[in-house]
Rosetta silent file (secondary structure, phi, psi, omega in degrees, C-alpha in Angstrom):
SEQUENCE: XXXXXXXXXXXXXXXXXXXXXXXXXXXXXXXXXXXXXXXXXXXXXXXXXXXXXXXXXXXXXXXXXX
SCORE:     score description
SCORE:     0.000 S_00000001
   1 L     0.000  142.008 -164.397   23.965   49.542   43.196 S_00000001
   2 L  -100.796  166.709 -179.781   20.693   49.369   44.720 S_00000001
   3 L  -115.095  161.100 -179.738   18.206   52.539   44.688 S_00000001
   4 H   -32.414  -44.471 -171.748   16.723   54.425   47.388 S_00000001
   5 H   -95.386   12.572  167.094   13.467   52.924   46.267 S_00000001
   6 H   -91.816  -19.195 -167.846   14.528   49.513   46.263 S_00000001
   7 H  -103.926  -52.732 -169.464   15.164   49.642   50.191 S_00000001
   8 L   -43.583  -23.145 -174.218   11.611   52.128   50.875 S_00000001
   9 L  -121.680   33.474  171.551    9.367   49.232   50.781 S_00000001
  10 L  -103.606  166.078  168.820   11.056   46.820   52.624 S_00000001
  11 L   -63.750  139.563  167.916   10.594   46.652   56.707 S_00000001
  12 H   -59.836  -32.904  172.789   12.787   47.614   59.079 S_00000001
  13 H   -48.697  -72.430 -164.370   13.425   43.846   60.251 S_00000001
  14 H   -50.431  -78.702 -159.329   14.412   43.290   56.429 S_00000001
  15 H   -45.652  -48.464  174.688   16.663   46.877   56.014 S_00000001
  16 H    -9.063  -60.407 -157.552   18.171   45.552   59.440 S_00000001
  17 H   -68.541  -50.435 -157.729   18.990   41.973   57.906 S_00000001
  18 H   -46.674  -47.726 -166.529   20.355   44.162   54.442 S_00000001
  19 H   -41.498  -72.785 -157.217   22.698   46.383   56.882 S_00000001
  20 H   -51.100  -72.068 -163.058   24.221   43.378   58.513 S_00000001
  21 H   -54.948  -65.458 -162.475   24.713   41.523   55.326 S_00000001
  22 H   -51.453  -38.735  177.427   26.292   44.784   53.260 S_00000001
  23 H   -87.790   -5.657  173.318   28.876   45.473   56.348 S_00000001
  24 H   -73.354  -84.293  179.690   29.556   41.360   56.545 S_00000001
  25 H     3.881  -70.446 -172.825   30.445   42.571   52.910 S_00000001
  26 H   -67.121  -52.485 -179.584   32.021   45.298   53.096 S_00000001
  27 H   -61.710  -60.319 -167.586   34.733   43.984   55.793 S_00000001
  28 H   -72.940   19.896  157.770   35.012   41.110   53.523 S_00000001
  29 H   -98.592  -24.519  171.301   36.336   43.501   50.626 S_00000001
  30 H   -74.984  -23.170  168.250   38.799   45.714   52.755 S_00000001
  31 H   -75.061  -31.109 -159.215   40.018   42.193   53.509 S_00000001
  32 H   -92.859   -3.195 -135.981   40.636   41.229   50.004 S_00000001
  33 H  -127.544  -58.074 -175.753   41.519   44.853   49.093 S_00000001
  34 H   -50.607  -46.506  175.051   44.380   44.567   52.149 S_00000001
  35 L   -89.677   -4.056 -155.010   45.605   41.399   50.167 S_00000001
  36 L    56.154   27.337 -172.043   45.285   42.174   46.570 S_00000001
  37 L  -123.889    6.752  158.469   43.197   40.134   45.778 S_00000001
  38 L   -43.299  137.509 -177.595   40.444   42.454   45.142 S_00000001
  39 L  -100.009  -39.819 -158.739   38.246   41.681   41.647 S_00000001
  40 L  -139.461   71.629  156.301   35.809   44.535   41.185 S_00000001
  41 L   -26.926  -21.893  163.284   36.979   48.095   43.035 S_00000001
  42 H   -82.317  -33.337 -169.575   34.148   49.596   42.455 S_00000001
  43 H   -54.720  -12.151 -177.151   31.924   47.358   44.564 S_00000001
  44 H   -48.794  -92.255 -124.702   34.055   49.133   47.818 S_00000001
  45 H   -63.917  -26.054 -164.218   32.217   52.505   46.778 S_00000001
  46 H   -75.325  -57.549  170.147   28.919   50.976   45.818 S_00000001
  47 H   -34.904  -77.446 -122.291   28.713   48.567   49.657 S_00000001
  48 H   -83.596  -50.006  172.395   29.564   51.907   51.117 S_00000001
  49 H   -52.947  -28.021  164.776   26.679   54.161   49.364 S_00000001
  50 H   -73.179  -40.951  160.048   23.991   51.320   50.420 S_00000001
  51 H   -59.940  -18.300  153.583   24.941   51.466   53.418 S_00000001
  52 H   -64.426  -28.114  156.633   24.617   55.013   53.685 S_00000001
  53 H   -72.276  -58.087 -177.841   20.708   54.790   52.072 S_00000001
  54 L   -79.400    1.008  145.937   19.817   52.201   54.793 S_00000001
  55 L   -80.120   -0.499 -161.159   21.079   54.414   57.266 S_00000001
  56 H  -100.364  -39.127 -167.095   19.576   57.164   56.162 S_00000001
  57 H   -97.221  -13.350  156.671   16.071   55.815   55.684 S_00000001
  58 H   -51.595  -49.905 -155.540   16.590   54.086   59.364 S_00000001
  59 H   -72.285  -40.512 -173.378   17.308   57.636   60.859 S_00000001
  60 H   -65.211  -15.059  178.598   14.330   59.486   58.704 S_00000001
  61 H   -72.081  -49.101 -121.746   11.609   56.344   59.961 S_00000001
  62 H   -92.845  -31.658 -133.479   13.309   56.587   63.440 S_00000001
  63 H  -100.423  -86.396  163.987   12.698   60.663   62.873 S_00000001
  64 H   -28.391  -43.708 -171.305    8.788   59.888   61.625 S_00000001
  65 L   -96.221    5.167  159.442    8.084   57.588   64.547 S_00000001
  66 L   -67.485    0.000    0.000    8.647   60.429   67.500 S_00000001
């Protein structure tokens, strides 16, 4: 699980890229999750909590830059 301060000093291009990749992710675990074929159950909850930090730190720059 990554930390808040692992994402602050990356770029928005880069948290963009991170997004994209973590919800490419994420769908592919609700597929395997769908099938039983899930490995690790926690990584759902973890995918879901990064994505909620790089949304978070999108909305407060987005917030910052009015």
């Amino acid at each position: 699980m990554a930390k808040n301060s692992d994402f602050t000093g990356q770029s928005d291009d880069q948290l963009s890229e991170a997004l994209g990749n973590l919800k490419r992710e994420q769908f592919n675990l609700r597929f395997q999750a769908a099938t039983n074929q899930l490995e690790k159950p926690s990584r759902v909850r973890e995918v879901r909590k990064d994505i909620a930090r790089i949304k978070t730190l999108q909305a407060q720059r987005a917030a910052v830059a009015k």
